[in-house]
C-alpha positions in Angstrom: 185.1 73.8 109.6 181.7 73.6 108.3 179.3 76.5 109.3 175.9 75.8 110.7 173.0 77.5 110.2 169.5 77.0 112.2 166.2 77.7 110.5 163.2 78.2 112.9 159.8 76.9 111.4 156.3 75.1 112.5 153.5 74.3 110.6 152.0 76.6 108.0 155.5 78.0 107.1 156.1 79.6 103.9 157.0 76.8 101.2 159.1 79.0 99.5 160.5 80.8 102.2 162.0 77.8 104.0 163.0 75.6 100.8 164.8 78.4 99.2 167.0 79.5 102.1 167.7 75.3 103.1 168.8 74.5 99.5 170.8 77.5 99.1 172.8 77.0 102.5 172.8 73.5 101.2 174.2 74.8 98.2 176.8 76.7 100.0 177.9 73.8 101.4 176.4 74.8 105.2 175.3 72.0 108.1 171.6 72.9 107.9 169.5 72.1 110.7 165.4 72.6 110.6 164.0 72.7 114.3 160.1 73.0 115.5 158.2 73.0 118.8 158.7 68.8 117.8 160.8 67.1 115.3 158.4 65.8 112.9 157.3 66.7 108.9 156.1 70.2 108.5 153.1 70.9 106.4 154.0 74.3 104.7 152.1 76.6 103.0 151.9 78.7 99.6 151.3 82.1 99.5 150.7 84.1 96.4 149.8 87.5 95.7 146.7 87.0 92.8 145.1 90.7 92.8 143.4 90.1 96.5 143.9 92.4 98.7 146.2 90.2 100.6 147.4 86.9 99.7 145.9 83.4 99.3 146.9 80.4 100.9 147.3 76.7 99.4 148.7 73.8 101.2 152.3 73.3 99.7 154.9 71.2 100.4 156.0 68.4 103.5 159.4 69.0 104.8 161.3 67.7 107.9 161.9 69.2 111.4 165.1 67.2 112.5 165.0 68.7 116.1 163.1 70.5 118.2 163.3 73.8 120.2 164.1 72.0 123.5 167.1 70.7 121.8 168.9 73.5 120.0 172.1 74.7 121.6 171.4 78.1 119.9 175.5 78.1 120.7 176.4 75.1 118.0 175.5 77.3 115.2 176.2 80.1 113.0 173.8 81.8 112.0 170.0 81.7 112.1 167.3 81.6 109.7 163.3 82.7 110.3 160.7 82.1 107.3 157.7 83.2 107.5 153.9 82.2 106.9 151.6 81.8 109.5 154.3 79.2 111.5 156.0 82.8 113.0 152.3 83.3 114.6 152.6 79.9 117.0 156.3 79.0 117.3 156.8 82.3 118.9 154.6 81.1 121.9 157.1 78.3 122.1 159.0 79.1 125.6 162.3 78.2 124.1 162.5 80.4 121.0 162.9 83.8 122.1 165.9 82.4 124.0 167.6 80.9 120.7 166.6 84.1 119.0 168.2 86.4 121.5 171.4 84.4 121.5 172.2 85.5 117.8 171.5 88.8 118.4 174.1 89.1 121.3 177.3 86.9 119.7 175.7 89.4 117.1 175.6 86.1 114.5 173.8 86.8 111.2 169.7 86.4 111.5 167.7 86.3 108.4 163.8 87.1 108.9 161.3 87.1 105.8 157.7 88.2 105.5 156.2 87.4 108.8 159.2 86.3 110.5 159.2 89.6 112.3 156.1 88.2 114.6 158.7 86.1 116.3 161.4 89.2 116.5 158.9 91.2 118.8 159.6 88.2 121.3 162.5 89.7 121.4 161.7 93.0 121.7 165.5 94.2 123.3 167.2 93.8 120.6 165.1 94.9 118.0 164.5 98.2 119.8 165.7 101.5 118.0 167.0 99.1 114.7 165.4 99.1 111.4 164.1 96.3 109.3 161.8 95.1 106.7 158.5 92.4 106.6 155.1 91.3 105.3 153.7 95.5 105.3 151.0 93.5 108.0 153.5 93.2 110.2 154.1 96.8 109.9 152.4 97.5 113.7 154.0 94.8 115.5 157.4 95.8 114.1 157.0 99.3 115.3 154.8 98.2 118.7 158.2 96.7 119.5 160.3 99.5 118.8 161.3 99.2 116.1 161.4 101.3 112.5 159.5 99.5 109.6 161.7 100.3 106.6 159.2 100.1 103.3 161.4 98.4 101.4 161.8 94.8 100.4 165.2 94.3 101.7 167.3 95.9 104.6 169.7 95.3 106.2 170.9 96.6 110.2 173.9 95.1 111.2 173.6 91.5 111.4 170.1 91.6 110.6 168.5 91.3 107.4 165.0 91.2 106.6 163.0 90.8 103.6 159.7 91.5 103.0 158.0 88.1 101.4 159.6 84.8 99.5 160.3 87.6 96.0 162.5 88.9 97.6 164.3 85.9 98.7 167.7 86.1 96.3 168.5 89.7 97.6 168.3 88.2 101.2 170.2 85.3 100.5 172.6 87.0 99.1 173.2 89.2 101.6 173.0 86.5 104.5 175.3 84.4 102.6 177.6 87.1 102.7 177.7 87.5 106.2 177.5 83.7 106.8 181.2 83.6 105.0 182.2 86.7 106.6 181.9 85.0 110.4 184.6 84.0 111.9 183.8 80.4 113.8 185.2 80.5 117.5 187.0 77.2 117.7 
């Protein structure tokens, strides 16, 4: 049986940080379904790091939400997938997403969060409480306001979550998610 894997984004997602992680499951041969407060085409966003003291922004690339929020049986898939950008700043305020995020976290299904993913995590702030994990070193308050312990490091991993801190880090998390993607067992 084919796994499935959810990826949570909005507008002003990460370009690189959604299209590598949807390729690559596509790659792995993964049902890869992109959901958003509405199922419409995303505008994403690129961010580089250019010697500011934070990054800039550029419009990037259109990609498709094929469902939306209201819709996702959190239950139908896998394993979950949360880019960042600045989409993790409004689809958290979505009354439907901390509910599909906390249902990974207890059938303990893989989660992968990158960069600024961790803004919709503190929705959740149960089950990030007393667990370690990486992000965008902004995000650094809001992971530890929610109990958690920021790990300065671009990749970590705590149990079935791993975290990366922003789209160069992207193969080591893949890797790693892919690897507990395979791992699962499906309940049939």
């Amino acid at each position: 049986m084919k796994k499935k894997v959810l990826i949570l984004a909005g507008d002003a997602v990460e370009s690189l940080e959604i299209y590598y992680p949807y390729f690559r499951c596509l790659e792995e041969g993964y049902e890869t379904t992109i959901a958003a407060a509405t199922a419409k085409t995303l505008h994403t966003v690129v961010h580089d790091f250019i010697g500011w003291e934070t990054y800039s922004e550029k419009a990037g690339y259109l990609i498709e939400a094929n469902c939306s929020f209201d819709n996702v049986d959190p239950a139908d898939f896998d394993a979950l997938i949360i880019p960042g950008g600045r989409a993790p700043e409004h689809i958290r305020l979505n009354d439907h997403v901390p509910g599909i995020v906390s249902h990974f976290f207890d059938a303990n299904k893989p989660i992968a969060a990158v960069c600024h993913a961790s803004l919709v995590l503190t929705t959740v702030k149960e089950h990030i409480r007393n667990r370690e994990m990486t992000a965008y070193i902004a995000c650094k308050p809001e992971v530890e306001a929610a109990g958690a312990t920021y790990v300065n490091e671009p990749l970590h991993t705590d149990g079935n979550l791993v975290s990366g801190h922003a789209w160069p880090d992207l193969p080591g998390l893949m890797k790693e998610f892919i690897k507990q993607v395979n791992e699962a067992t499906i309940e049939v």
